[in-house]
MIMAR-886514 format. One record per residue (C-alpha): y, z negated, x negated; residue in three letters. Coordinates in steps of 0.001 Angstrom, whole numbers, padded with zeros to 6 digits, always signed. Each point is the difference from the previous one (the first is absolute). Layout:
# MIMAR-886514
YZXALA
...
//
This chain:
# MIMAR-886514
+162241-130315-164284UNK
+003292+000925-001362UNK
+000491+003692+000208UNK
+000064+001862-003759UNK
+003601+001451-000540UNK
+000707+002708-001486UNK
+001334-000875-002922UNK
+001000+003474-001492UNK
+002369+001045+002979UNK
+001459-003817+000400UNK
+000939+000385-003815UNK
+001181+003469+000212UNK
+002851-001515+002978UNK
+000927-002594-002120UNK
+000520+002821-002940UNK
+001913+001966+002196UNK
+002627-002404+000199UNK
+000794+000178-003611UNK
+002540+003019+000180UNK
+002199-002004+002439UNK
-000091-003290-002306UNK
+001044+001836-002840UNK
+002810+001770+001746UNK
+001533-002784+001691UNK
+003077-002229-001330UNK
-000091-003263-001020UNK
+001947-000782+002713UNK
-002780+001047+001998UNK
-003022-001996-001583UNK
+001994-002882+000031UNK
+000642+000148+003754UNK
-003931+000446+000014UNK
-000068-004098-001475UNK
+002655-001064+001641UNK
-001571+000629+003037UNK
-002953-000774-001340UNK
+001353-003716-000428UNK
+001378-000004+003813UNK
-002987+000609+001012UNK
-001876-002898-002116UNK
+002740-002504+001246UNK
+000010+000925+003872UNK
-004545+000076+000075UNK
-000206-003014-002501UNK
-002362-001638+002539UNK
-002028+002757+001211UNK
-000415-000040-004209UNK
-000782-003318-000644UNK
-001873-000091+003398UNK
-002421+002626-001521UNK
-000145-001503-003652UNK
-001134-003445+001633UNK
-002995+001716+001355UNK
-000714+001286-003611UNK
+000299-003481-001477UNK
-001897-001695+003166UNK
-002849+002711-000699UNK
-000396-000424-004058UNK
-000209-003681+000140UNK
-002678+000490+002189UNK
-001353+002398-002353UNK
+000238-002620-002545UNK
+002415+002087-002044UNK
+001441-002008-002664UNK
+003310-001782+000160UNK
+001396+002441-002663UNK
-000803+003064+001946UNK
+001322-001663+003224UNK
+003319-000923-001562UNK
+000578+003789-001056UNK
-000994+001271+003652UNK
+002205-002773+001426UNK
+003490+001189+001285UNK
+002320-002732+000928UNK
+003434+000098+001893UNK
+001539-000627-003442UNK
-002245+002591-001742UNK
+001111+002718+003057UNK
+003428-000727-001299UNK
-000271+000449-003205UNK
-002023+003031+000867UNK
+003118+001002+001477UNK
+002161-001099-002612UNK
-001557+001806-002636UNK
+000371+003366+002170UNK
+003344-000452+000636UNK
+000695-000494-004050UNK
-002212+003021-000372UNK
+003018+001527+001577UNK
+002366-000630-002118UNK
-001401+001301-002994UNK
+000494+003546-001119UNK
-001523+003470+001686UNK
-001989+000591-003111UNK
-000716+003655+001417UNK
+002448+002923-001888UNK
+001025-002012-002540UNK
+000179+002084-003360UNK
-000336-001525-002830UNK
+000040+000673-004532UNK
+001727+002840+001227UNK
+001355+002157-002848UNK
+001268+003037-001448UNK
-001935+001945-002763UNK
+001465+002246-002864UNK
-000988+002976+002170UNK
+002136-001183+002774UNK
-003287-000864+002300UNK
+000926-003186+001966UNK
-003177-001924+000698UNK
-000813-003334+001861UNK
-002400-001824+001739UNK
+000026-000196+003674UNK
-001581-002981+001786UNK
-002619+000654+002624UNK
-002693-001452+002506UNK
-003294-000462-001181UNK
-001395+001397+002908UNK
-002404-001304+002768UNK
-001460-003753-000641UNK
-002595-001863+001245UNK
+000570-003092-000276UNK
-003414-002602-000148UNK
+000762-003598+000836UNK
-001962-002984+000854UNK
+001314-003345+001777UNK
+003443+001053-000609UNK
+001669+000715+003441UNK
+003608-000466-001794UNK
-000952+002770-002378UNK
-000392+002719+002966UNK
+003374+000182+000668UNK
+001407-000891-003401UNK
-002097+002989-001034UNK
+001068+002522+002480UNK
+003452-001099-000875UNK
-000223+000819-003278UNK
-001523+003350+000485UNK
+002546+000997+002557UNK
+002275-000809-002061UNK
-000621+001868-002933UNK
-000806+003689+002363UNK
-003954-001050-000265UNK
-002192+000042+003000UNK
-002742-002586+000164UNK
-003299-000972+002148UNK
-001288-003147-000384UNK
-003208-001861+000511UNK
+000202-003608+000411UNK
-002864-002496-000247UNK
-001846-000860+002880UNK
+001614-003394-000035UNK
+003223+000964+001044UNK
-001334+002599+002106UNK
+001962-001462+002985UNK
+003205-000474-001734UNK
+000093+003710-001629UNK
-000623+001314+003501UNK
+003501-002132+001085UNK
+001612+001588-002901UNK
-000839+003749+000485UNK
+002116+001102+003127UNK
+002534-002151-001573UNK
-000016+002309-003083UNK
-000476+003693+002412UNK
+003048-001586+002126UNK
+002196-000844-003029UNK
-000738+003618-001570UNK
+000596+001979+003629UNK
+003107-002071+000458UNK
+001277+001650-003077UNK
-001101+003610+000992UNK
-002205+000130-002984UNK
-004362+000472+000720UNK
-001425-002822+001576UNK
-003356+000570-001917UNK
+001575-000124-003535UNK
-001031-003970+000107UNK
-003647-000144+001617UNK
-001978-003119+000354UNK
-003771+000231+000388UNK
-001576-003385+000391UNK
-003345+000571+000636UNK
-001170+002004-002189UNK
-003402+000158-001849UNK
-001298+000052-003367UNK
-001711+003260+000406UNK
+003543+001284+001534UNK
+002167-001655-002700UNK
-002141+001663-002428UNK
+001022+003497+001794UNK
+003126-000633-000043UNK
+000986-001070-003160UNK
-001989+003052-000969UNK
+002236+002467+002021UNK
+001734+001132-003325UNK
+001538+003027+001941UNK
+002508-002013+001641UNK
+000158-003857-001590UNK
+002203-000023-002986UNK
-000927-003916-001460UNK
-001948-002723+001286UNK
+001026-003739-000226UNK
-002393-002659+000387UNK
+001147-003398+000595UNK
-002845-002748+000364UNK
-002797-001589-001400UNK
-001740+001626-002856UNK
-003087+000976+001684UNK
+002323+002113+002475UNK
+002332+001413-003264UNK
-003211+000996-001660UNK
-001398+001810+002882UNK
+003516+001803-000130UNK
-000166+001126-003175UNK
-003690+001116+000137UNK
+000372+001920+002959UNK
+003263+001712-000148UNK
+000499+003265-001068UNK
+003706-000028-000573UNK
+001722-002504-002415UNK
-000205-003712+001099UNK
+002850-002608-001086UNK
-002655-002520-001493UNK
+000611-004127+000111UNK
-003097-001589-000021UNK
+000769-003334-000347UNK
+002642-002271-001365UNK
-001133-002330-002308UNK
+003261-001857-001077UNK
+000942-002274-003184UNK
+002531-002620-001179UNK
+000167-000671-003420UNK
+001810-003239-000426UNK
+001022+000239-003856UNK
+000833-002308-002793UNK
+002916-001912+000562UNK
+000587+001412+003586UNK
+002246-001559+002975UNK
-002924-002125+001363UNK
+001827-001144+003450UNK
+000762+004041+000109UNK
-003762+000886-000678UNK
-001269-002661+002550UNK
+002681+002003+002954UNK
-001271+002906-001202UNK
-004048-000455-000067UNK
+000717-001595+003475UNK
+001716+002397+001923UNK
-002123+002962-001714UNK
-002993-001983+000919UNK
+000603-001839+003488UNK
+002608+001534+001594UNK
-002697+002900+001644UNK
-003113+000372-002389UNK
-001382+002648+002065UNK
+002352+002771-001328UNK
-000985+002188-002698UNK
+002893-001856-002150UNK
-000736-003256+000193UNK
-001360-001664-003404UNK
-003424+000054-000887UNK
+000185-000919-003606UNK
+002180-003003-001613UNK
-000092+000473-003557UNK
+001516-003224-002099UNK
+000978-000507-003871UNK
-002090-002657-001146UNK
+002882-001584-001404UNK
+001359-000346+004251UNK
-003539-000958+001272UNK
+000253-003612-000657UNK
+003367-000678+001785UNK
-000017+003135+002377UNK
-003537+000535+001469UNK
-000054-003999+001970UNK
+003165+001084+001335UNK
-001142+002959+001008UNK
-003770-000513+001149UNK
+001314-002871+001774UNK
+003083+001765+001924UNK
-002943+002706+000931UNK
-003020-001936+000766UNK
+002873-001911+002228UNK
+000346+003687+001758UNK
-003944+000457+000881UNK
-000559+002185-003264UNK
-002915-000321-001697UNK
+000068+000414-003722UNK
-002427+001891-002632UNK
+000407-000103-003764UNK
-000438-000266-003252UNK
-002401-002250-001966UNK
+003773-000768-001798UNK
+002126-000510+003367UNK
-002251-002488+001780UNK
+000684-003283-001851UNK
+003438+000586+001260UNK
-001090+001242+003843UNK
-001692-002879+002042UNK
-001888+001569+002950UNK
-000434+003313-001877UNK
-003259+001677-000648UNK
-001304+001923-002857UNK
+000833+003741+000149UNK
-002775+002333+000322UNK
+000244+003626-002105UNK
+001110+002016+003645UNK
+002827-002757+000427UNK
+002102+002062-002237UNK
+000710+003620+001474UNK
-000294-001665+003566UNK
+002125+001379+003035UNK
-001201-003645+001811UNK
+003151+000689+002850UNK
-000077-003684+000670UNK
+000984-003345-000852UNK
-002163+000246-003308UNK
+001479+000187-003644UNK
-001693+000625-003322UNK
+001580-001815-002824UNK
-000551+000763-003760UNK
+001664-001396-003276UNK
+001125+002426-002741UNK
+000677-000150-003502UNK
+003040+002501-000229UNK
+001962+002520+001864UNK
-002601+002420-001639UNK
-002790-001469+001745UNK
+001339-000384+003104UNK
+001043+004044-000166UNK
-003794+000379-000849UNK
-001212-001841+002784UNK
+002462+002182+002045UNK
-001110+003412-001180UNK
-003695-001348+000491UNK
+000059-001472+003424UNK
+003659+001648+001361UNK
+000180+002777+003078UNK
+003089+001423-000811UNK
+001539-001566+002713UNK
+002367-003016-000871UNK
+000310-002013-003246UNK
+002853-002650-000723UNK
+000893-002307-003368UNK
+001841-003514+000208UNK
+001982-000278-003032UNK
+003009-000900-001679UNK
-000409+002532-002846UNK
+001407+003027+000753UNK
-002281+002174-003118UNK
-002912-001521+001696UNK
+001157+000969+003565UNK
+000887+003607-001828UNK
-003576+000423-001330UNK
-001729-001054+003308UNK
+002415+002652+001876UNK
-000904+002708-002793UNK
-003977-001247-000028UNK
-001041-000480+003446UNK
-001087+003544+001569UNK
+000390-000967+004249UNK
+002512+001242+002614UNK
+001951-002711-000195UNK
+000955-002308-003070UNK
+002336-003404+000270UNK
+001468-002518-002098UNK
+000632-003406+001957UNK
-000593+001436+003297UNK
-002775-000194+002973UNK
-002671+002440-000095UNK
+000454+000294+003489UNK
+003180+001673-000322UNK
-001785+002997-000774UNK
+001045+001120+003628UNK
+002102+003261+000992UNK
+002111-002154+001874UNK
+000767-002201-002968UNK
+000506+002715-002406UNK
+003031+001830+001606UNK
-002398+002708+001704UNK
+000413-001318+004152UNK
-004152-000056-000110UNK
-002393+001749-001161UNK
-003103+001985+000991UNK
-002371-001322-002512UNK
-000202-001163-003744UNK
-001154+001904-002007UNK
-002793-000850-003645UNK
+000178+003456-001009UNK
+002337+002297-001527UNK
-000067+003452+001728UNK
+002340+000078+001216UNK
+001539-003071+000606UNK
-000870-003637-001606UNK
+001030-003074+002033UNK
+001102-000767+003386UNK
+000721+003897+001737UNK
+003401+000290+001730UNK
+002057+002724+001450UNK
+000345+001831-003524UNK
-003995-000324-000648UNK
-000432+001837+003354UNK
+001417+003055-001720UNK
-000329+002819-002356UNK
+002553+001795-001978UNK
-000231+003999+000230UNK
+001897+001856-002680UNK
+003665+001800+001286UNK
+000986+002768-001927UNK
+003816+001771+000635UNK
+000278+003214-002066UNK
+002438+003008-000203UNK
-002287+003079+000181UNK
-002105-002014-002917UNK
-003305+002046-001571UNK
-002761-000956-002625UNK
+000362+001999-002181UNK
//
């Protein structure tokens, strides 16, 4: 029987650490990821050695292929791993800076400082790329950070935690300021996440089974994304060799993210030309297709959508399909059935494309662009630590800027209230 920890004093080290993060230079927490990175590149088989034994032991679990392909780290996948780090880098210390800073009648100079958040935990699932990407982004930004992967990448997060203690000791900064505890329990998540004395925010990152237990449990505020139920409108008079590319890579390219498309939402005046294209380019790919009483004269091979179809996270080659009478109903369907996630339009019109921006309430809103490219990486922010579908206190995919706080800086001359 694994031995109970204690959870309170662990969390308390990890806290401790927080005074040195916030005082060090950028300088500093960038030699934290560039080692980091070293260290990635020169155990990249010990890593992939231990991820195989994840992947050997969820097939045999019968673990679906969706699940498997997020838990799967390949050499390629290291390197971007890697990649990503290194352009994590190059972006700006967001620590210190001071910003809408101004000068009142009085003569009171005020600003707003940017800070750390404070300790994280960090919850993940079969996501062994996200350990380090997450630590990265904490360190980066002065917050420390414990996480708790899954069980299914239990081996692989034990590969990666010296990695992370080396690349912070090589820097002279706490080696407990990024602590990974694979194995722990329910009952000992649920303490932790509870430890309100010390953890600053929690950030789930999974199914939503594991995000709801999150926000049930936790007794500090939780970044909340519980699923991503993504839709492409394809509008009236829209590029349809564009819209095709587009429903195809947001669809097939990996369906098990949380962007991939769920929901393909056509004008009826595009269904007769654009859905065989489509349904046949997709059914081509392994997806299997669910829609509309309206869509399926156009969709050989489809089936008739049942009522859950639509608000579905299916993380899979599976696609419901719907035909709309207007831009209004497809913003309906949207605010019915949406998670706040990701939402794109296909369209020529640029007042359409100008009311779906304005209209659709998720963290992320494009006009003829992949859903999928709701990614830190693709949005200018080096990665990200999660995505957030709710607004305190950041909206959308969390970078190095959503992983801090701005206190107010005041600069006076012997200034009273009078």
């Amino acid at each position: 029987m694994t031995k109970k920890k204690n959870l309170p004093e662990i969390t308390a080290q990890v806290a401790s650490s927080l005074p040195a993060l916030g005082a060090s230079s950028g300088q500093i927490r960038n030699q934290v990821l560039q080692s980091l990175a070293e260290l990635l590149e020169n155990h990249d088989q010990q890593i992939l050695a231990a991820n195989q034994d994840d992947v050997q032991e969820a097939r045999a679990n019968k673990l679906s292929e969706a699940l498997i392909d997020r838990l799967a780290l390949s050499a390629h996948r290291l390197t971007q791993l890697v990649a990503g780090l290194r352009e994590t880098m190059a972006l700006p210390d967001p620590l210190g800076a001071i910003e809408d800073f101004k000068t009142l009648p009085s003569g009171l100079m005020v600003g707003r400082m940017r800070v750390p958040l404070g300790l994280i935990v960090f919850v993940c699932e079969a996501r062994p790329g996200a350990v380090a990407e997450a630590c990265a982004m904490a360190l980066k930004s002065g917050n420390a950070i414990i996480v708790k992967p899954g069980k299914e990448v239990a081996r692989t997060a034990k590969a990666l935690a010296p990695l992370l203690t080396r690349a912070l000791e090589s820097a002279g900064l706490p080696g407990q300021a990024a602590t990974v505890l694979p194995d722990l329990s329910h009952e000992e998540l649920k303490e932790l996440i509870g430890l309100n004395q010390y953890v600053d925010l929690v950030i789930p990152r999974g199914g939503e089974n594991l995000i709801r237990f999150v926000d049930e449990n936790a007794k500090v505020p939780v970044l909340r994304h519980f699923k991503g139920v993504c839709h492409l409108y394809v509008d009236e008079g829209a590029d349809r060799k564009m819209a095709l590319e587009l429903a195809m890579n947001a669809k097939v390219s990996r369906p098990g993210t949380c962007n991939a498309l769920e929901c393909l939402l056509v004008h009826q005046k595009e269904a007769p030309k654009f859905l065989p294209q489509v349904g046949s380019a997709l059914i081509a790919q392994g997806v299997k297709i669910v829609s509309s009483p309206e869509a399926l004269p156009y969709l050989p091979g489809a089936t008739k959508a049942k009522a859950d179809d639509y608000g579905r996270e299916f993380l899979g080659l599976k696609l419901a399909v719907k035909v709309v009478a207007s831009l209004e109903e497809a913003l309906d369907h949207i605010r019915q059935y949406g998670s706040h996630h990701t939402e794109a339009i296909c369209t020529k019109d640029q007042k359409r494309a100008l009311t779906f921006l304005k209209s659709v309430d998720a963290g992320c809103v494009l006009v003829n662009a992949s859903t999928r490219l709701n990614d830190g990486g693709c949005l200018g922010l080096g990665a990200e630590i999660g995505i957030s579908t709710t607004k305190l206190h950041a909206y959308g995919p969390m970078g190095l800027k959503e992983l801090t706080t701005a206190k107010f800086v005041v600069t006076g001359d012997g200034h009273l209230r009078n």
